[in-house]
C-alpha positions in Angstrom: 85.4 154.1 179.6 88.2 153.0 177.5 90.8 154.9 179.9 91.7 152.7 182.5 93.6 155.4 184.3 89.7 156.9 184.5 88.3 154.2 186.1 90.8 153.8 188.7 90.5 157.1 189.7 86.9 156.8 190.0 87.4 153.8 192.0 89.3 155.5 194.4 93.0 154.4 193.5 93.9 158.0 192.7 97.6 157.6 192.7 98.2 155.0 190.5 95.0 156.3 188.3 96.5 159.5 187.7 99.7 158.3 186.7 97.9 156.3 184.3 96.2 159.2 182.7 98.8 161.7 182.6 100.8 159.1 180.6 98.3 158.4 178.0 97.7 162.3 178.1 101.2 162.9 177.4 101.3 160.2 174.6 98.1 161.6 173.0 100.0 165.3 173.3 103.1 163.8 171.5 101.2 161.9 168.7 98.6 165.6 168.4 102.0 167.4 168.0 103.6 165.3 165.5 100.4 165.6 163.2 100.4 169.1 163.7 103.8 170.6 163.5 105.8 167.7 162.5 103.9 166.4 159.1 107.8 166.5 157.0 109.0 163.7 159.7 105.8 161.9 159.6 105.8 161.6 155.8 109.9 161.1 155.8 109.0 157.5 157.9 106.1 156.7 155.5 109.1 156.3 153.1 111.2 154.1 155.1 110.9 150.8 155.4 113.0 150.4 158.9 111.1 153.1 160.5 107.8 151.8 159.1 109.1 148.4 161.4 109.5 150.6 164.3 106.2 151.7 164.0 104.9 148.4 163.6 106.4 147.2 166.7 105.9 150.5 168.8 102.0 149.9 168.0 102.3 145.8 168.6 103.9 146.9 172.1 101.1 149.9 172.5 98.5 147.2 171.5 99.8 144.8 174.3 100.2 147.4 177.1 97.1 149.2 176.8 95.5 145.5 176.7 97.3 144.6 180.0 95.9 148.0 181.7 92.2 147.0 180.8 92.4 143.7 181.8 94.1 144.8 185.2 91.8 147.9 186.1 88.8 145.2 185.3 90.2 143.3 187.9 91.5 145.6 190.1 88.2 147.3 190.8 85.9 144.4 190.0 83.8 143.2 193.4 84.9 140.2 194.9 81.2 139.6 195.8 80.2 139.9 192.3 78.0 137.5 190.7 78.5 135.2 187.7 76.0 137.4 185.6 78.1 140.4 186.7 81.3 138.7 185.3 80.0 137.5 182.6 78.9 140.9 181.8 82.5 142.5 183.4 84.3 140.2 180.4 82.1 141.2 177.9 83.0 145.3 178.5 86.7 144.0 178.7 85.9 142.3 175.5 84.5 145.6 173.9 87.3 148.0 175.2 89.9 145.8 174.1 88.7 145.2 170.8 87.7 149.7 170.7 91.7 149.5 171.1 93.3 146.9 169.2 91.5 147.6 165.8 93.1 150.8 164.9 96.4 149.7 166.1 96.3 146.5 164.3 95.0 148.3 161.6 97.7 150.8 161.6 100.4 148.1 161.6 99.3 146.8 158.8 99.1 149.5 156.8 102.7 150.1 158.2 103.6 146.6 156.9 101.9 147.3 153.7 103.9 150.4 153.1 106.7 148.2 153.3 106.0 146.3 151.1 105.0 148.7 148.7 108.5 150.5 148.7 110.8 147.4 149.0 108.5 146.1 145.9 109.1 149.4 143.9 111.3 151.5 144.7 115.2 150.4 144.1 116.9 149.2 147.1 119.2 151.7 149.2 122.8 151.8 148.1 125.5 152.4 150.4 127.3 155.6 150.6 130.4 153.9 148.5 127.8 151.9 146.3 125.6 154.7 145.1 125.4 153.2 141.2 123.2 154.7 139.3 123.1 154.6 135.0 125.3 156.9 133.6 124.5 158.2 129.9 126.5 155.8 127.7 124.7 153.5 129.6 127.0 151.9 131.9 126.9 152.0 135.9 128.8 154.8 137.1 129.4 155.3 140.9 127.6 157.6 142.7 126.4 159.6 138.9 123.1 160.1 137.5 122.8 160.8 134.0 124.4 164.0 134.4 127.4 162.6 135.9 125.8 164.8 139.3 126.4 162.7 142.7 122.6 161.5 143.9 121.6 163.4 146.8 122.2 162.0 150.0 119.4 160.0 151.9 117.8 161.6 154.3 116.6 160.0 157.5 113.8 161.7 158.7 113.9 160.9 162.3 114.6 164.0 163.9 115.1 167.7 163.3 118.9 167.3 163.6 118.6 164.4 161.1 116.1 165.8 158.5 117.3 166.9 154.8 119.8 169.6 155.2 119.1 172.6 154.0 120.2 171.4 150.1 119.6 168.1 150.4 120.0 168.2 146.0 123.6 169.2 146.1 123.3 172.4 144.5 120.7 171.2 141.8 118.6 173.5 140.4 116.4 171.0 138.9 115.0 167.7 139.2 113.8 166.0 135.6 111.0 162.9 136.5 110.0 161.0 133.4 106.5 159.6 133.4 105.7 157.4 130.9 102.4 155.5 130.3 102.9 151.7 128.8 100.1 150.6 126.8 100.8 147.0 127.2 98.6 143.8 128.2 97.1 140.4 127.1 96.7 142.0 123.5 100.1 143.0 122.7 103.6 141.8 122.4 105.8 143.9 124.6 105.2 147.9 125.9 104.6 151.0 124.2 105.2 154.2 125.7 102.1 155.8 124.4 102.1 158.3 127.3 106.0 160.6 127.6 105.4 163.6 130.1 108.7 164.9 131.4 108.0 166.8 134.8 110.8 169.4 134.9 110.9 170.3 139.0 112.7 173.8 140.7 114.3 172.0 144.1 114.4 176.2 145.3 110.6 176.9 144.3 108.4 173.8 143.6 107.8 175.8 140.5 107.1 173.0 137.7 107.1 172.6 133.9 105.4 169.2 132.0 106.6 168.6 128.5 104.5 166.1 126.7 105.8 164.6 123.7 103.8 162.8 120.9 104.0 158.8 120.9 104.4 159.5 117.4 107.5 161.3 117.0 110.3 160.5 114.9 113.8 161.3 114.1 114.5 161.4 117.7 118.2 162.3 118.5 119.5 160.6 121.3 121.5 161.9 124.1 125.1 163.1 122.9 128.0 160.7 123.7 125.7 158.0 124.6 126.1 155.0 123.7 122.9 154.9 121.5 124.4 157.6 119.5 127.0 155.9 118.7 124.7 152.3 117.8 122.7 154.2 115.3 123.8 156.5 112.3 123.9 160.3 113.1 122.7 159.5 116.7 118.9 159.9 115.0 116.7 156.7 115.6 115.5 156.5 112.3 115.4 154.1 109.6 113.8 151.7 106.7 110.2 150.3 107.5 107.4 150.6 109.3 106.8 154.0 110.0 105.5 152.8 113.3 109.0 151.0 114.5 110.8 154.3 114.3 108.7 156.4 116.5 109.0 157.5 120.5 106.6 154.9 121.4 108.6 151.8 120.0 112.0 152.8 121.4 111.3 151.2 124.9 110.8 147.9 123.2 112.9 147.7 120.1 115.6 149.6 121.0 116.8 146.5 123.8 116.0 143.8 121.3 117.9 145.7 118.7 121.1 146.1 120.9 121.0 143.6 123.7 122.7 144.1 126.2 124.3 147.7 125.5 122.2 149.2 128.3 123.0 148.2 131.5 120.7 147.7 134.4 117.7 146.0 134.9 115.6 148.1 133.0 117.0 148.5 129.4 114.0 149.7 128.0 113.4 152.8 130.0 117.3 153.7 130.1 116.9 153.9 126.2 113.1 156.1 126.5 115.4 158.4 128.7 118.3 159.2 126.8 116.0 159.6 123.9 113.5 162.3 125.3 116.8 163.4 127.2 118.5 164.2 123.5 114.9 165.6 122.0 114.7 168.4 124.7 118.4 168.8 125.6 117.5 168.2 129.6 119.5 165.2 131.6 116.8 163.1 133.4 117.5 162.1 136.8 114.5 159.6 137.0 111.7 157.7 135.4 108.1 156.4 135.9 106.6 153.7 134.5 102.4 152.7 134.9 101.2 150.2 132.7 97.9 151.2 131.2 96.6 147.5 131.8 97.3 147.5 135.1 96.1 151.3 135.6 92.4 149.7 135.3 93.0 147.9 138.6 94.4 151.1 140.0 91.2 153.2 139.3 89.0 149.8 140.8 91.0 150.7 143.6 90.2 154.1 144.4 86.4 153.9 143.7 86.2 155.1 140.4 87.0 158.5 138.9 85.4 161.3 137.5 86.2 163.5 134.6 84.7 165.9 131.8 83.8 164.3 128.7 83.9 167.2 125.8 84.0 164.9 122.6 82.8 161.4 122.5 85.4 158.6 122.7 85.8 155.7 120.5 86.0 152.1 122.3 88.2 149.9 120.1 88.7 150.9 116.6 91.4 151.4 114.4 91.6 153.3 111.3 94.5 151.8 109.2 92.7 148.3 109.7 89.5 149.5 109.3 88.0 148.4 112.4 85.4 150.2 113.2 84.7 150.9 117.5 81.9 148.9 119.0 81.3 151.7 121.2 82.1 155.0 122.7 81.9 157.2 125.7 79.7 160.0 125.5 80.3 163.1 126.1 79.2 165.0 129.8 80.3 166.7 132.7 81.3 164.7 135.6 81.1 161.1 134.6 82.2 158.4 137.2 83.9 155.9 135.4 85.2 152.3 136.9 88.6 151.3 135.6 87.6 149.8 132.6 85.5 153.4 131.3 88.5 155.3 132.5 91.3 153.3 130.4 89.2 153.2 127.0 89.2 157.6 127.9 92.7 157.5 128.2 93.7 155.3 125.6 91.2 155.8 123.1 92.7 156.8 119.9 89.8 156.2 116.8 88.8 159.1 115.2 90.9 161.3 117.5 94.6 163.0 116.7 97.4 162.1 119.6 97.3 165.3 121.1 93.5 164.4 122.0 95.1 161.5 123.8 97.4 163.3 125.6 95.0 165.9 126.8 92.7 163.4 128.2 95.5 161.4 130.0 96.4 164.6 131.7 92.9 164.8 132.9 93.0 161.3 134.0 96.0 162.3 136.1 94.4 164.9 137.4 91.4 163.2 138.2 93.3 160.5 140.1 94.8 163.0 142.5 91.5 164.4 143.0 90.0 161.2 143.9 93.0 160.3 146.1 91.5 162.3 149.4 92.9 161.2 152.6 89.8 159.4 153.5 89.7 157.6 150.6 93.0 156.6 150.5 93.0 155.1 154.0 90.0 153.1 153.6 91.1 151.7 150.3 94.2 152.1 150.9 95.6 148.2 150.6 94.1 147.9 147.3 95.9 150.7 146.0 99.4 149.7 147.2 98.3 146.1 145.7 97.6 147.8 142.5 100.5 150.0 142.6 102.9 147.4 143.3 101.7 145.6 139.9 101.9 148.8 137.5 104.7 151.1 138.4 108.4 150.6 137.7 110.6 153.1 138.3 114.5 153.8 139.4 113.9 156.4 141.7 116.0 154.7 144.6 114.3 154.1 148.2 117.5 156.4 149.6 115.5 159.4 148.3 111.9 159.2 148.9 112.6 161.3 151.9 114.0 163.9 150.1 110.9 163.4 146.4 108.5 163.8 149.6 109.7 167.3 150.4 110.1 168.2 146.8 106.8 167.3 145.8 105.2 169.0 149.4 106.9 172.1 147.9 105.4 171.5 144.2 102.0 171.0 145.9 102.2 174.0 148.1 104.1 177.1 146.8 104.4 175.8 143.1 103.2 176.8 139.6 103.0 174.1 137.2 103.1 175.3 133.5 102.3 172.7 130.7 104.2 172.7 127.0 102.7 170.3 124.8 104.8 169.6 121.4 101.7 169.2 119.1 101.1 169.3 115.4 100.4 172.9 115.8 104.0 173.4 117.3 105.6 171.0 115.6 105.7 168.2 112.7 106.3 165.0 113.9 107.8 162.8 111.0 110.6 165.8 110.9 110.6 167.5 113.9 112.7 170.9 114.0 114.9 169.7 117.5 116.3 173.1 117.8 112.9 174.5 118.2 112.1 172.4 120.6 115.1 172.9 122.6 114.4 176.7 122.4 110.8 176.2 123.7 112.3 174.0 126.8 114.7 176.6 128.3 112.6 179.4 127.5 109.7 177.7 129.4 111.6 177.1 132.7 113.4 180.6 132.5 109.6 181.3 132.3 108.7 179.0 135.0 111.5 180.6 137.3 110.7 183.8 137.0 107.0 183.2 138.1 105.4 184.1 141.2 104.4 181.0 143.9 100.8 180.1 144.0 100.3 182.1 140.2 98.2 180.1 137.6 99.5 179.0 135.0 98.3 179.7 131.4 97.7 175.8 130.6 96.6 174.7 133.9 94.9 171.6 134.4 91.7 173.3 135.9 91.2 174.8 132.4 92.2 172.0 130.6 89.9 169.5 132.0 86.9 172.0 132.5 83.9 170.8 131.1 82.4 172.9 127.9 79.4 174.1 126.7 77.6 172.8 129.4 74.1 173.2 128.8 70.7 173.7 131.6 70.2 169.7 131.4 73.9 168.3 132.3 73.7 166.6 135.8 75.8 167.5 138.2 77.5 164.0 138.3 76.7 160.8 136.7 77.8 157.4 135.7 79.4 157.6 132.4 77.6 157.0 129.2 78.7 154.1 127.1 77.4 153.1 124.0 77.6 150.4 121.4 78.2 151.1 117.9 75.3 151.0 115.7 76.4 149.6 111.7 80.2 150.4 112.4 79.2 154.3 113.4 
């Protein structure tokens, strides 16, 4: 038995067995309590890189003592008549019920250590209560702001019920604005384009959540009033002379650093510029963005085993129209094709033959699919190759300080929220001359909307629908590898 406490007691030292076992009965209530009722302090550690240290070293020092009481029952009750086979075989059920212990624990702490590493590697560091510097709009630090000139939320500990979030840990925010933006960059290009731009619009009092995707390909973008990018470019409007292709959303998180070095502070230039950009297009202050590089997403998706997703039009592999290159292959079209990382990024990114919003719709489903895949088995056994992925694709500014506080928010999206999806297509709008004002209009009128909505409601655009497989005929297989083809004469 792998209770020593049990085998004393069945050896006769009752006393000292039963102490034993009511300890590591108590211990097991405590941990069986805190995974039942206290899952927001659990989560609010997961976040922390001191209390993920205290773990490690509470399960190092668990590790040790529970060693110590094995190796002291074995020989406390062992016979002192016993034989060298019967030691030999005494060590060897030692040997077992030490090592029954140690591998979760040691598993644990490393996983503990790895989460550390994933957040320090991240997220931004902590700042103290009189250092809380965060990018104001004209781009320069601004003490204790955000882009709205709104003081970041206090962090939130986690540790105990009297030191969890208070009850408005946002400072009377209504709203949370997360950018996530995709970067298409790699071995084959020069720099990062924001190909993917989804602003997640969040309720802090409901979970209640509206995306607004915008097209990589829209232009005249205003930027945010009284910024400093404003000012650097005529009428505020990044716009210009030239390639067509250098005065669209997805070239501002590259050009718009080279172009003015050194006008946006902090170490990300590039996304500070993205942000006050989307934040003039829809009129909404951002508090933080998101980056994944689509390169390294393929990693990511190696990581968790693969996804699968809903294939309703064939993709092109490679391709592109204004050169004429033809694709050399293409995805075919199916329900429920598991795809490795390299299938999944060509679905994502695959652009031949197919109009942006295509793109963006399939992305979404990507997204989806991700979270689908992410179960909590799957993400414990794999789980160190997904923190080594996700340490090489995201970059964001979402300080450490907060997690705690993102970890409740996004419990709260996940359980009581609706999530509603605006996408600014060519059917809504035209993207060499967007009208702003309508956009604008379309933003508040979807989170008044998205407000007013009941928790738990489905929304009109949701994802389920999105993503759902059609015309599915008698023959589809329930789930298969996904289809790839190669081009035949450039078709």
């Amino acid at each position: 038995m792998v209770l020593p406490g049990v085998v004393l007691w069945i050896a006769g030292r009752r006393k000292v067995g039963g102490l034993i076992n009511v300890l590591v009965l108590a211990s097991c209530a405590a941990v069986a309590y805190m995974i039942m009722n206290e899952r927001l302090t659990l989560l609010h550690w997961a976040v922390q890189p001191r209390a993920l240290v205290v773990v490690t070293a509470a399960l190092c020092g668990l590790a040790v003592v529970w060693t110590a009481l094995i190796v002291a029952t074995y020989r406390s009750v062992r016979p002192t008549t016993a034989t060298i086979p019967q030691r030999l075989l005494g060590s060897v059920v030692v040997g077992v019920l030490t090592l029954a212990v140690l591998t979760p624990l040691a598993v644990g702490g490393r996983y503990a250590l790895t989460q550390r590493d994933l957040i320090q590697t991240v997220f931004a560091a902590p700042a103290s209560p009189n250092d809380n510097a965060r990018s104001g709009a004209d781009g320069s630090e601004q003490a204790g702001g955000r882009d709205t000139g709104v003081d970041t939320p206090a962090p939130d500990q986690g540790t105990s019920r009297a030191n969890r979030a208070p009850a408005d840990p946002w400072n009377g925010r209504t709203r949370v604005n997360v950018l996530l933006l995709g970067g298409d960059g790699g071995s084959d290009r020069v720099g990062i384009r924001t190909d993917t731009v989804i602003l997640a619009s969040i309720d802090t009092r409901t979970g209640h959540t509206v995306l607004f995707s915008l097209p990589r390909n829209l232009e005249r973008i205003p930027f945010e009033a009284g910024s400093v990018l404003a000012k650097a470019y005529p009428g505020g409007i990044y716009a210009g002379a030239g390639d067509q292709l250098e005065w669209m959303l997805t070239s501002i998180y590259e050009n718009v650093p080279q172009a003015h070095p050194g006008l946006l502070k902090g170490p990300h230039p590039g996304a500070q510029a993205t942000k006050l950009a989307v934040s003039g297009a829809l009129n909404l202050p951002i508090d933080y963005y998101a980056l994944v590089n689509l390169k390294g997403f393929e990693a990511l998706v190696d990581a968790l085993g693969g996804i699968t997703v809903n294939v309703n039009e064939r993709v092109a592999i490679g391709g592109e129209a204004d050169a004429n290159l033809k694709p050399w292959g293409y995805i075919e079209r199916g329900p429920n094709q598991h795809m490795d990382g390299w299938t999944a990024l060509w679905f994502a990114r695959g652009r031949y033959g197919a109009a942006d919003w295509d793109r963006m719709l399939r992305q979404r489903c990507v997204i989806k699919a991700i979270v689908d895949q992410a179960n909590p088995i799957n993400f414990l056994t794999r789980y160190e190759k997904l923190a080594a992925a996700s340490k090489q694709i995201i970059t964001t500014d979402i300080p450490a300080q907060v997690l705690p506080n993102l970890v409740d928010l996004s419990l709260k999206v996940k359980d009581t929220g609706n999530l509603t999806n605006i996408a600014f297509t060519n059917d809504v709008i035209h993207v060499a001359n967007p009208d702003y004002k309508l956009i604008r209009s379309m933003v508040q009128n979807a989170i008044k909307e998205s407000a007013k909505s009941t928790s738990g409601s489905k929304s009109a655009d949701s994802l389920n629908d999105v993503c759902a497989y059609k015309g599915k005929q008698s023959g589809d297989a329930a789930t298969s590898e996904a289809r790839v083809t190669r081009a035949q004469n450039g078709t």
